[in-house]
C-alpha distance (Angstrom), angle and dihedral (degrees) to the residues before:
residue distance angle dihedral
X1 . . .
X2 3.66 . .
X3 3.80 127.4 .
X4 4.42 97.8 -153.2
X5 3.65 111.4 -155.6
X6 3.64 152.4 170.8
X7 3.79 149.8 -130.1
X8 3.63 152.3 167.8
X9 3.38 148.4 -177.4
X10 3.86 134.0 -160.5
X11 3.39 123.1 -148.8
X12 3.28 98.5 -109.8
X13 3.76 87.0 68.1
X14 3.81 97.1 -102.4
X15 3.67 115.8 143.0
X16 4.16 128.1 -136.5
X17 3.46 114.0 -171.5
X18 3.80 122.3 171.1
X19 3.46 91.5 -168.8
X20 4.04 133.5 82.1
X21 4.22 79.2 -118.3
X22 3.49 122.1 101.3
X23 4.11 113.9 -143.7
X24 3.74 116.0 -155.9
X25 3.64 109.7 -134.4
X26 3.67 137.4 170.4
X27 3.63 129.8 -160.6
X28 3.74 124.1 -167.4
X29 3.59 165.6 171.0
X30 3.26 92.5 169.6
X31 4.00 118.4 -126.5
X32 3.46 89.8 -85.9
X33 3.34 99.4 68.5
X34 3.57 102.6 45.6
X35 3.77 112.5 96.2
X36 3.75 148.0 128.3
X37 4.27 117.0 -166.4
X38 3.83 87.4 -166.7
X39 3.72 89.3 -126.8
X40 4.08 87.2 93.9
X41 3.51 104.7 -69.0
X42 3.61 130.8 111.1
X43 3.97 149.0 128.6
X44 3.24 136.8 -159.1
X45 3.89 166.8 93.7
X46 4.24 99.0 -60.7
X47 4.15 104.1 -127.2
X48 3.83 88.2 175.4
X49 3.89 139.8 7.0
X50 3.83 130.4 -178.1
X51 3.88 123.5 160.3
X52 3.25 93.8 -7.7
X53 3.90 102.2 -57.9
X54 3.74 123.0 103.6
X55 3.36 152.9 -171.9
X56 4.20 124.6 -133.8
X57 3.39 132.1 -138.6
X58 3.20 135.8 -88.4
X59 3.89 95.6 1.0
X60 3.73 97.3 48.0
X61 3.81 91.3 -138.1
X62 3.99 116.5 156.3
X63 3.75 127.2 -120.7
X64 4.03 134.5 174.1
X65 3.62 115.5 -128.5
X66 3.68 119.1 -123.6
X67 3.85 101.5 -174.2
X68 4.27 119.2 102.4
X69 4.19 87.3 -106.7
X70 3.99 123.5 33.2
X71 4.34 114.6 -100.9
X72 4.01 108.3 -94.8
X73 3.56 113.1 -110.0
X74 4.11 113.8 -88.5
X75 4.24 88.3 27.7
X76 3.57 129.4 125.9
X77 3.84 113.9 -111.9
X78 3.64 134.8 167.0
X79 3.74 139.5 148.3
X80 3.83 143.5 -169.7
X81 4.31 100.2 9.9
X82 3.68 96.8 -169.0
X83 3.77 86.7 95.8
X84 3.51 96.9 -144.4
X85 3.79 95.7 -50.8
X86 3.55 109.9 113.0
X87 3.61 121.5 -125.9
X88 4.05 92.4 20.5
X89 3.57 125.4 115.1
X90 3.72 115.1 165.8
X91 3.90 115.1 -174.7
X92 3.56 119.8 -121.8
X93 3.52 133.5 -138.4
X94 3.81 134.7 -147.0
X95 3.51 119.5 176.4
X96 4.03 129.0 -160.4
X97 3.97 123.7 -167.1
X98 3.58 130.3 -169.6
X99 4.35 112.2 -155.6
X100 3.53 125.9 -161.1
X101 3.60 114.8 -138.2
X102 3.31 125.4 -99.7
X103 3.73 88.7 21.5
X104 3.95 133.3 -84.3
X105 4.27 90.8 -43.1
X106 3.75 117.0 169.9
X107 3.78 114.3 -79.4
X108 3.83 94.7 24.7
X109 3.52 125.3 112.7
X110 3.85 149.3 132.2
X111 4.02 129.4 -87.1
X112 3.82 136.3 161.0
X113 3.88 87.7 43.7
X114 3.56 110.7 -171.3
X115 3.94 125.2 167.0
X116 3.98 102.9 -174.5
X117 3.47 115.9 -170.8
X118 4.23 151.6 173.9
X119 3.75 115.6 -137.7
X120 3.87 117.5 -169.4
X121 3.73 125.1 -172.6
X122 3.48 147.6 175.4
X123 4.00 120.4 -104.9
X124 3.69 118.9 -127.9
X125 4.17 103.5 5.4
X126 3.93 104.3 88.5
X127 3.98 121.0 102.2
X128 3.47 137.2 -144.6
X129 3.88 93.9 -178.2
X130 3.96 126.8 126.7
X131 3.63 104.2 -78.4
X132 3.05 107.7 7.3
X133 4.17 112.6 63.1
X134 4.10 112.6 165.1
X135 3.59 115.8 -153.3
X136 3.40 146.0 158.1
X137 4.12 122.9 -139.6
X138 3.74 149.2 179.2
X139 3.55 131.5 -176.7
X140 4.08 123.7 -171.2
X141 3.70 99.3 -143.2
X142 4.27 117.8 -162.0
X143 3.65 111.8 -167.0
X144 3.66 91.5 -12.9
X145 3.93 94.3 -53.8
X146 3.68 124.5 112.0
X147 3.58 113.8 -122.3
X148 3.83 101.6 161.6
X149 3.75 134.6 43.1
X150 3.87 126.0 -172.8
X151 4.26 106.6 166.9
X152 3.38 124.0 173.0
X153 4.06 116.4 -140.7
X154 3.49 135.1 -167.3
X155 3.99 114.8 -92.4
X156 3.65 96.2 -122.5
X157 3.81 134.9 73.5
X158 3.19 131.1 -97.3
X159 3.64 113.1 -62.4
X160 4.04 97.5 24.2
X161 3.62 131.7 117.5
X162 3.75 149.2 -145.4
X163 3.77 93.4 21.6
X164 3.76 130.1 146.1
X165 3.95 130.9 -110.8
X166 3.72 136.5 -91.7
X167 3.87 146.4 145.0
X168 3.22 116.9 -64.0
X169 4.20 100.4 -139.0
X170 3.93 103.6 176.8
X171 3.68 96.7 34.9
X172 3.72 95.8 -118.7
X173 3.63 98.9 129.3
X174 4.18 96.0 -97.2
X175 2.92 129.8 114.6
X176 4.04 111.7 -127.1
X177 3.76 110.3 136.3
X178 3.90 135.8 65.2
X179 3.33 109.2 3.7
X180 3.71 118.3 -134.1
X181 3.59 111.7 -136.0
X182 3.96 132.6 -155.7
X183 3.49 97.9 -109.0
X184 3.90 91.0 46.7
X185 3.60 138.6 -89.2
X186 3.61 129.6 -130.4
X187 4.55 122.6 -123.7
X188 3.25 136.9 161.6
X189 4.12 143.5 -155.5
X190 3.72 119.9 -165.1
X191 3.71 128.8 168.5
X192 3.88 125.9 -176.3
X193 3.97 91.2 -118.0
X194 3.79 110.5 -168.2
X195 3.96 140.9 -165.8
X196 4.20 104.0 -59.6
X197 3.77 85.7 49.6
X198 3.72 104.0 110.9
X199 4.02 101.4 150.2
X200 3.61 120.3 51.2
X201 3.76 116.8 173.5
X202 4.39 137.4 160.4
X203 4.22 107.4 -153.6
X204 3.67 114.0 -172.6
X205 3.51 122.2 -160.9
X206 3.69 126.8 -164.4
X207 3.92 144.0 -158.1
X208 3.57 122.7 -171.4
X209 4.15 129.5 154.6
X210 3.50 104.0 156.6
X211 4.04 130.9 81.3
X212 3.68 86.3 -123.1
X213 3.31 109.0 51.1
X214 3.72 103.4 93.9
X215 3.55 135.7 149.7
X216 3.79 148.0 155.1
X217 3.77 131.3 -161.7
X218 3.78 132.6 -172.2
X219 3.97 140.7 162.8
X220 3.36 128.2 97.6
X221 3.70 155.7 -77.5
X222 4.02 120.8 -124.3
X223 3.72 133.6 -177.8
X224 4.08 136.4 165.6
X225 3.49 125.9 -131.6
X226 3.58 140.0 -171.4
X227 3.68 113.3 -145.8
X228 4.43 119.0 -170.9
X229 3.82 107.7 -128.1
X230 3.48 121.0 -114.6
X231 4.24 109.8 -99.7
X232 4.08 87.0 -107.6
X233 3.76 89.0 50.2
X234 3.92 97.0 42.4
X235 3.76 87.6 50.1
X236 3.45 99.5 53.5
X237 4.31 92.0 45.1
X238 3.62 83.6 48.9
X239 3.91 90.5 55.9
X240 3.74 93.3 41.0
X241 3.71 84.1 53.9
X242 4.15 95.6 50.8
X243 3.72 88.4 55.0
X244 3.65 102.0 41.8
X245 4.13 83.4 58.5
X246 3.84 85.4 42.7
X247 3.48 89.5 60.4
X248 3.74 102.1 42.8
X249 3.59 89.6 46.6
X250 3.86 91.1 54.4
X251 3.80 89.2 48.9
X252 3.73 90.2 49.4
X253 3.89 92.2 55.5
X254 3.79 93.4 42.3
X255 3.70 93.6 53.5
């Protein structure tokens, strides 16, 4: 017998779980990619936003949004990763996992994979120049494979400037699908999972050298899993069961 349940996490880390089973999750950047210079850059998970300016977890640091609407509280936002050297644009990398409790046990895994999520970005400040490419994207990763892709490209060829963002649908670098808006606009990725899946991940990886390119994105990233109960467990559903079919069958003789 199989025990079906459910779980989530947010981006911000927070964990849903529907289920008297706790997952163990982690959610980074890691410390070393949180940071704001004042000067314009920063990147980070947003702990609080008012009017626009910000503060980022864990380090507390300040930034000043530059997108049309503020980042939501628990998103990831960042803008401008040169860091106040000119002509540098190192990509950054965040990177969500989704555990199964217990650990990956035989005859566990993940299905009905769905990473839902918000992307907000800046019109007009994203470059498709020699050297310095801005992007935005995020790879579903099962068992430490990629098996899904969605990147977002700048709008204009090769060699143009200060253009907005959109899915990139033939993989050739250009932006020319979905367009991401500045007050956010809405993907998905799902993938069918199945029972040897026992790490499900989403890593997003993002380029940005411009003072307007900035974005933030936030939802969350879902997955069921089927998890074999331990003999003890198994035996006492299977009792449970016996009686409840006891019972009806004494009602259904007594009626």
């Amino acid at each position: 017998m199989n025990i079906r349940t459910f779980s989530s996490i947010f981006l911000a880390g927070t964990i849903s779980s529907h289920a008297a089973i706790t997952t163990i999750t982690t959610s980074v950047p890691t410390s070393l990619d949180f940071f704001s210079d004042g000067t314009g850059d920063y990147f980070g998970i947003v702990r609080s936003v008012s009017g626009g300016t910000g503060t980022l977890e864990p380090s507390g640091l300040t930034f000043t949004s530059n997108t049309a609407i503020s980042p939501i509280v628990g998103s990831l936002t960042g803008r401008d990763h040169d860091d106040g050297d000119a002509g540098k644009s190192p990509q950054l990398t965040a990177l969500w996992s989704l555990a199964l409790p217990g650990g990956a046990n035989p005859g566990t895994g993940f299905s009905n994979i769905n990473f839902t999520a918000t992307l907000a970005a800046k019109a007009n400040g994203w470059d498709n120049s020699t050297g310095d490419i801005d992007n935005i994207i995020f790879e579903l990763l099962l068992n430490g494979s990629v098996v899904a892709i969605r990147a977002f490209q700048p709008t204009g060829a090769f060699g143009v400037q200060d253009t907005s963002l959109a899915l990139d649908t033939n993989n050739d670098g250009v932006g020319d699908g979905l367009a991401i808006s500045q007050t956010g606009t809405g993907f998905t990725i799902t993938n069918s999972g199945g029972s040897t899946i026992n790490s499900l991940q989403i890593r997003g990886m993002f380029t940005s050298n411009d003072g307007e390119a900035a974005y933030w994105v936030s939802r969350n990233l879902s997955g069921d899993y089927d998890m074999v109960p331990e003999p003890s467990s198994a035996f006492l559903l299977g009792l449970g069961s016996l009686c409840l079919l006891a019972r009806r069958s004494r009602i259904t003789v007594n009626s």
